[in-house]
GUROKE-194213 format. One record per atom (N, C-alpha, C): y, x, z; residue in three letters. Coordinates in steps of 0.2 Angstrom, whole numbers, plus 5000, padded with zeros to 4 digits. Layout:
N
YXZALA...
***
This chain:
287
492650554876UNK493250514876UNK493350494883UNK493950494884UNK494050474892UNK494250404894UNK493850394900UNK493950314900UNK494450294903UNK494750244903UNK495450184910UNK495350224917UNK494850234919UNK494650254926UNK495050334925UNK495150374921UNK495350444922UNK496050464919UNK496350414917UNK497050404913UNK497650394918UNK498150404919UNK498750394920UNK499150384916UNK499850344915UNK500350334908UNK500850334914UNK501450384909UNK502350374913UNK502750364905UNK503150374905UNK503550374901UNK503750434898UNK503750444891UNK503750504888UNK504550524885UNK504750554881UNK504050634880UNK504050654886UNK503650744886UNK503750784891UNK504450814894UNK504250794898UNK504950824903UNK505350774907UNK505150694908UNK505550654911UNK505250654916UNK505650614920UNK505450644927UNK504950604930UNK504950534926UNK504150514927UNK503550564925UNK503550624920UNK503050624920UNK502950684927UNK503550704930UNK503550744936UNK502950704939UNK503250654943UNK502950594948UNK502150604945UNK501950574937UNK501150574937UNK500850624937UNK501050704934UNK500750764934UNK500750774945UNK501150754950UNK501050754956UNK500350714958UNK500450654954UNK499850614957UNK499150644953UNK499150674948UNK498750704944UNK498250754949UNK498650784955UNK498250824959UNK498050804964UNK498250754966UNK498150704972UNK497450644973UNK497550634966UNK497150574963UNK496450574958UNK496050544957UNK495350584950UNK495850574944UNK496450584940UNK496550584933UNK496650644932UNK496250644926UNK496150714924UNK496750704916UNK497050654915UNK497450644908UNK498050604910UNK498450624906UNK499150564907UNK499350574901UNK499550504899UNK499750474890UNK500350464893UNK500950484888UNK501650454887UNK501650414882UNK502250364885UNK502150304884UNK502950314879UNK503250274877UNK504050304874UNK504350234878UNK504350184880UNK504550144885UNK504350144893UNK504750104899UNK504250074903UNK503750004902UNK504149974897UNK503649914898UNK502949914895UNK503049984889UNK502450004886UNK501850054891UNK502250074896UNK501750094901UNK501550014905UNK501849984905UNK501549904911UNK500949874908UNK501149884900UNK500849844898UNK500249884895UNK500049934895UNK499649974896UNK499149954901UNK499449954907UNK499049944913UNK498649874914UNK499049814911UNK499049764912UNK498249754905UNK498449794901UNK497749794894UNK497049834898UNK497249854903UNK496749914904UNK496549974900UNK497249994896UNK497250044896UNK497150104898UNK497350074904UNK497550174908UNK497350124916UNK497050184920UNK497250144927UNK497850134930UNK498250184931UNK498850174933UNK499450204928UNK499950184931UNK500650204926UNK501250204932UNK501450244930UNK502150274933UNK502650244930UNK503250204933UNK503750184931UNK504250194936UNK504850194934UNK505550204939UNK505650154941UNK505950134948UNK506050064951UNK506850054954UNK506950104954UNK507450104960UNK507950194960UNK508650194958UNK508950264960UNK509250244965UNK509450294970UNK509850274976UNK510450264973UNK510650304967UNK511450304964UNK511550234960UNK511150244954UNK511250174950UNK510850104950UNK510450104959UNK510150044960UNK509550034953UNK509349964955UNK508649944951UNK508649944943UNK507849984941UNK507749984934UNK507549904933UNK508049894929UNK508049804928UNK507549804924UNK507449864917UNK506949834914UNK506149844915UNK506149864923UNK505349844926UNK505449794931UNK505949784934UNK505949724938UNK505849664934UNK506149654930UNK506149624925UNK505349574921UNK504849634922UNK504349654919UNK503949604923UNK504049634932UNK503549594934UNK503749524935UNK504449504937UNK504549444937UNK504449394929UNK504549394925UNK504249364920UNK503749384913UNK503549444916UNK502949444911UNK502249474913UNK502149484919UNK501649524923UNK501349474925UNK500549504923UNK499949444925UNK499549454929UNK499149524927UNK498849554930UNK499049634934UNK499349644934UNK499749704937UNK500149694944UNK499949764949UNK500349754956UNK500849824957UNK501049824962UNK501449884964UNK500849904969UNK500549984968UNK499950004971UNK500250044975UNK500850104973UNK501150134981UNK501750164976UNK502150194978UNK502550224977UNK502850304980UNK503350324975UNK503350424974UNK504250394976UNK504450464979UNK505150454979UNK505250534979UNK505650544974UNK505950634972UNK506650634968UNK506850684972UNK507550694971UNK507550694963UNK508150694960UNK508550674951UNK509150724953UNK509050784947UNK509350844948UNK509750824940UNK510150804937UNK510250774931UNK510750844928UNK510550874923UNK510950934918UNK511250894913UNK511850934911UNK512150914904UNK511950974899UNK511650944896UNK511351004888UNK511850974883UNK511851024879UNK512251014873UNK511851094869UNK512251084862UNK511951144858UNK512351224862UNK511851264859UNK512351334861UNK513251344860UNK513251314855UNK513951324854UNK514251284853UNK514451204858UNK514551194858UNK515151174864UNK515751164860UNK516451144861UNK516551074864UNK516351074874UNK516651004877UNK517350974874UNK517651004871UNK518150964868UNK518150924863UNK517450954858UNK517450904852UNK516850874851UNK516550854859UNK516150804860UNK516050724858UNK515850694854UNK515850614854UNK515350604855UNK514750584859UNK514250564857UNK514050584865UNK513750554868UNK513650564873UNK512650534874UNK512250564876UNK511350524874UNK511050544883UNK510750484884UNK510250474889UNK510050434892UNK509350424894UNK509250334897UNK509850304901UNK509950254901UNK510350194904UNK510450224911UNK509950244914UNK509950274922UNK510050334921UNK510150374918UNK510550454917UNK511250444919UNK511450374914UNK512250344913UNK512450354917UNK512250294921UNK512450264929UNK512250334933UNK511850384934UNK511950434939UNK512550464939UNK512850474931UNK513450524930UNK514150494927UNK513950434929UNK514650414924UNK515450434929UNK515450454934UNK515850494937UNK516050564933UNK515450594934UNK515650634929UNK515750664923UNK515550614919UNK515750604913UNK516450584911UNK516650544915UNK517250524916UNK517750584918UNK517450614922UNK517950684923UNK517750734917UNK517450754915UNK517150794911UNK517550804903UNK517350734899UNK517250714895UNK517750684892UNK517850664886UNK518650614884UNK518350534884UNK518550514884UNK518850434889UNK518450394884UNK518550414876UNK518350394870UNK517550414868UNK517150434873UNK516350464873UNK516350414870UNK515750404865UNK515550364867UNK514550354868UNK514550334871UNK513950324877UNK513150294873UNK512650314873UNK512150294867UNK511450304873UNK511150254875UNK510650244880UNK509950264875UNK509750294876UNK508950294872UNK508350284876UNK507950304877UNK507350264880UNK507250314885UNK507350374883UNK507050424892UNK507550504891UNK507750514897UNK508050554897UNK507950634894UNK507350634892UNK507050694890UNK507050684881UNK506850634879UNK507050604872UNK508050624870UNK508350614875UNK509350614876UNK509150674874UNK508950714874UNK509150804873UNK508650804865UNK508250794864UNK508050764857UNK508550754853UNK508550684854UNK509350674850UNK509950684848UNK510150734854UNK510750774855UNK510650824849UNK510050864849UNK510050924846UNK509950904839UNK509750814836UNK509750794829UNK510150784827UNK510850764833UNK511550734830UNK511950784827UNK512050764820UNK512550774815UNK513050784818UNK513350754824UNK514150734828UNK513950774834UNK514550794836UNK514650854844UNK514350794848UNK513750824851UNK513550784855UNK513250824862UNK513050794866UNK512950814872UNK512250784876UNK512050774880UNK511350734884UNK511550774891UNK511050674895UNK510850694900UNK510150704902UNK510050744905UNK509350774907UNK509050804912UNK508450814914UNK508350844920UNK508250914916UNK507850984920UNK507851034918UNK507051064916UNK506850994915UNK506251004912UNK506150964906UNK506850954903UNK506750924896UNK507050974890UNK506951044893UNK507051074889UNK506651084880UNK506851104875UNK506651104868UNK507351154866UNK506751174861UNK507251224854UNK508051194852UNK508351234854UNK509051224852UNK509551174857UNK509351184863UNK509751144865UNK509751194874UNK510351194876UNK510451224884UNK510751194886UNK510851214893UNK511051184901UNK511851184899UNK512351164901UNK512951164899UNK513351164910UNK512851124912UNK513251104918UNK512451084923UNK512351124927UNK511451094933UNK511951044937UNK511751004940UNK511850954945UNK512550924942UNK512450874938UNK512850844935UNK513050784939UNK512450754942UNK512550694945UNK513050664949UNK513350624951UNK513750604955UNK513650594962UNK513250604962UNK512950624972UNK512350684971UNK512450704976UNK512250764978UNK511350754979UNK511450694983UNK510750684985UNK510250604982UNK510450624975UNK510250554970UNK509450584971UNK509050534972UNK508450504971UNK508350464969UNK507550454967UNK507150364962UNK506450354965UNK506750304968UNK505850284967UNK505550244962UNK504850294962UNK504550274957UNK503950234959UNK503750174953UNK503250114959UNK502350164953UNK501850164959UNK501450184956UNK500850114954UNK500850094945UNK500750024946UNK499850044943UNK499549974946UNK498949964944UNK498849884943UNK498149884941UNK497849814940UNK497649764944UNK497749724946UNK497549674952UNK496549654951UNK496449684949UNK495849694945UNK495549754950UNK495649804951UNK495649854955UNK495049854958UNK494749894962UNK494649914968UNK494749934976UNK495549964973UNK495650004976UNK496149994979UNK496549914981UNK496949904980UNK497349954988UNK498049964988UNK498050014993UNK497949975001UNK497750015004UNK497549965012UNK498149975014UNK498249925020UNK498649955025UNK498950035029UNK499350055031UNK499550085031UNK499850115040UNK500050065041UNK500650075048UNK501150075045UNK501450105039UNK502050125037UNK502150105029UNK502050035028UNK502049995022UNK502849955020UNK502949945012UNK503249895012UNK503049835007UNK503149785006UNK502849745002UNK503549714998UNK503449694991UNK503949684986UNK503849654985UNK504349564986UNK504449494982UNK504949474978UNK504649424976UNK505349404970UNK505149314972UNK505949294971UNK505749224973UNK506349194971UNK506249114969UNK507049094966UNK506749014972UNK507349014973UNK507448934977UNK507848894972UNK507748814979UNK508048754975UNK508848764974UNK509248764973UNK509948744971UNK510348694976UNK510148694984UNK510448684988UNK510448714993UNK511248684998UNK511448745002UNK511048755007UNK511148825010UNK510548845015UNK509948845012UNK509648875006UNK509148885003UNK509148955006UNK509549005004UNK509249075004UNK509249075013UNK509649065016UNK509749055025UNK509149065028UNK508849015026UNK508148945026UNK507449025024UNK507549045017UNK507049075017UNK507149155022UNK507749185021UNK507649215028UNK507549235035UNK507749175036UNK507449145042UNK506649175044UNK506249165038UNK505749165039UNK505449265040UNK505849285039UNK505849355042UNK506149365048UNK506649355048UNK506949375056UNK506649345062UNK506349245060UNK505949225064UNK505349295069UNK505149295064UNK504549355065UNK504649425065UNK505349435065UNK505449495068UNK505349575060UNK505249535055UNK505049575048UNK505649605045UNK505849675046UNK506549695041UNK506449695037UNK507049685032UNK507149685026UNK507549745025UNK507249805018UNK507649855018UNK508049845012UNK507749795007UNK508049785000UNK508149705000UNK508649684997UNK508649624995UNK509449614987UNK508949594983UNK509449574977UNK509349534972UNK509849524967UNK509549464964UNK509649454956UNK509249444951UNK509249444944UNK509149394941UNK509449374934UNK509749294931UNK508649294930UNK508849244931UNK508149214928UNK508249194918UNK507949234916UNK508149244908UNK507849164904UNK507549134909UNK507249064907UNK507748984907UNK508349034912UNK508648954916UNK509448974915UNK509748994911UNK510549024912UNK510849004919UNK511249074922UNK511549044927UNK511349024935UNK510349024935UNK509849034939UNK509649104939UNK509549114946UNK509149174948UNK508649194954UNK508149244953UNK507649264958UNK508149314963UNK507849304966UNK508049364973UNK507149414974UNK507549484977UNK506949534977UNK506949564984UNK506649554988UNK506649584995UNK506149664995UNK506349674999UNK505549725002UNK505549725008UNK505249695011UNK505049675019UNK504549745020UNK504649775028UNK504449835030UNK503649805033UNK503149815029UNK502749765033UNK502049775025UNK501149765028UNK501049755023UNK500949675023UNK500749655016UNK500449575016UNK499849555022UNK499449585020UNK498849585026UNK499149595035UNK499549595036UNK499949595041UNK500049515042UNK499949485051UNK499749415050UNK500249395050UNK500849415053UNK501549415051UNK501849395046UNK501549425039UNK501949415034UNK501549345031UNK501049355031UNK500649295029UNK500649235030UNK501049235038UNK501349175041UNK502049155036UNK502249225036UNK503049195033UNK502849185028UNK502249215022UNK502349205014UNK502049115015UNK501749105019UNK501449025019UNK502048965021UNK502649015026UNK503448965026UNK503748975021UNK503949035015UNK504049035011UNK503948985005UNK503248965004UNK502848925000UNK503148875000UNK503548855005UNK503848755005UNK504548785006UNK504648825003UNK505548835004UNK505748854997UNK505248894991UNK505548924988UNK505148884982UNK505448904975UNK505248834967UNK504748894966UNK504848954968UNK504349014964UNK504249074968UNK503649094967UNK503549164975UNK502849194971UNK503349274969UNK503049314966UNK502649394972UNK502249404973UNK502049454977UNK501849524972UNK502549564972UNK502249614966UNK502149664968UNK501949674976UNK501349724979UNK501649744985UNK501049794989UNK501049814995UNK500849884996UNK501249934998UNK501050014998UNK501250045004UNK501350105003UNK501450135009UNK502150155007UNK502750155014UNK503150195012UNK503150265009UNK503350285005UNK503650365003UNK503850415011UNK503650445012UNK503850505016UNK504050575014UNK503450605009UNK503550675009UNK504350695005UNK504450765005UNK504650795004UNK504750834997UNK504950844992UNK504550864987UNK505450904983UNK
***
């Protein structure tokens, strides 16, 4: 049987594009296995049980912005779990439908909630006004679906979630040409391997401030002071406090950098909460 040390989890079934990303780390890295998981938070929490060493999750498309249900994940449920590096690969997104299938007498439209948002352009061009739109858990399960719906239905998907009964209709569905995802590659704070520095690192925070003016100012400050870019900065309701929110930077920088460590320690008297959910390398290659 194979232990936590040899395993990888992304999100299942076969053919989403997470499990592209973990089958890439699969030859890069010692795992010789990868479980699919039918959520992402069932892969976090995976990682977080020691289940698996690492897990693949989506974090970020260039088109429809952050996967809220892992940002989510680490701001209010993550204990033991870091962001250990990240994968960034192009999202080539197809419309499948059955063989004989009549774009005209489509209702039902199936894909994860980030499939939506890459293509709701063209869906809107495409399709009748009246779709209506049904989010499932992974893009590769959307073309599953699609080919069990009783109603004209259609899916969005990459071109590796092919199955019996169901074809390409339309390759490059997307609404930008050049849509990508980063993917965060998550481990256990528990580790050993935690990723080193780099030269070319970004590190990922979540932070909520007090409810007075020049809070957010104040904590920025504390990068520009020192000279630290900011490539991301955004912000999500806190699900504990209505109407209160975290903010999520990624400063170009790792933590072990004395720089940051200065600013995570001004940070500390400026902000009610200060999450560090990890430090990696930037993404570079080409894929």
């Amino acid at each position: 049987m194979s232990n936590e040390n040899e395993i990888i989890g992304c999100l299942g079934p076969k053919g989403t594009f997470g499990s592209i990303v973990a089958k890439l780390l699969m030859s890069k890295m010692t795992m010789n296995k990868c479980v699919f998981y039918p959520t992402h938070f069932d892969v976090l929490e995976a990682v977080e049980y020691g289940k698996i060493k690492y897990g693949v999750v989506g974090a970020e498309n260039s088109t429809d912005g952050s996967v809220t249900e892992v940002i989510d994940y680490f701001i209010f449920n993550a204990k033991n779990i870091l962001v250990y590096n990240e994968v960034v690969i192009p999202i080539n997104q197809c419309l499948w439908g059955k063989p004989d299938i009549d774009l005209n007498d489509v209702e039902i439209i199936f894909s994860h909630p980030t499939g939506l948002g890459q293509c709701s352009e063209s869906i809107h061009a495409l399709l009748s006004p009246k779709i209506q739109k049904i989010a499932v858990s992974s893009t590769a399960a959307a073309v599953s679906e699609m080919v069990k719906s009783s109603i004209p239905a259609v899916a969005i998907a990459g071109s590796m979630a092919e199955i019996e009964g169901a074809v390409i209709i339309f390759d490059k569905f997307q609404d930008k040409g050049d849509n990508e995802t980063r993917f965060w590659v998550v481990s256990s704070k528990c580790c050993d391997d935690i990723h080193p520095p780099t030269g070319n690192d970004r590190t990922s925070l979540a932070f909520k401030l007090p409810n007075i003016p020049g809070a957010l100012v104040s904590v920025l400050n504390c990068f520009s002071e020192r000279d630290l870019n900011l490539s991301k900065i955004e912000s999500r309701p806190d699900k504990n406090n209505s109407w209160e929110y975290f903010f999520l930077v990624d400063v170009e920088a790792h933590q072990q950098d004395p720089l940051i460590q200065e600013a995570l320690e001004d940070m500390r008297t400026k902000t009610s909460e200060l999450i560090v959910l990890g430090s990696y390398a930037q993404w570079k290659e080409k894929i």
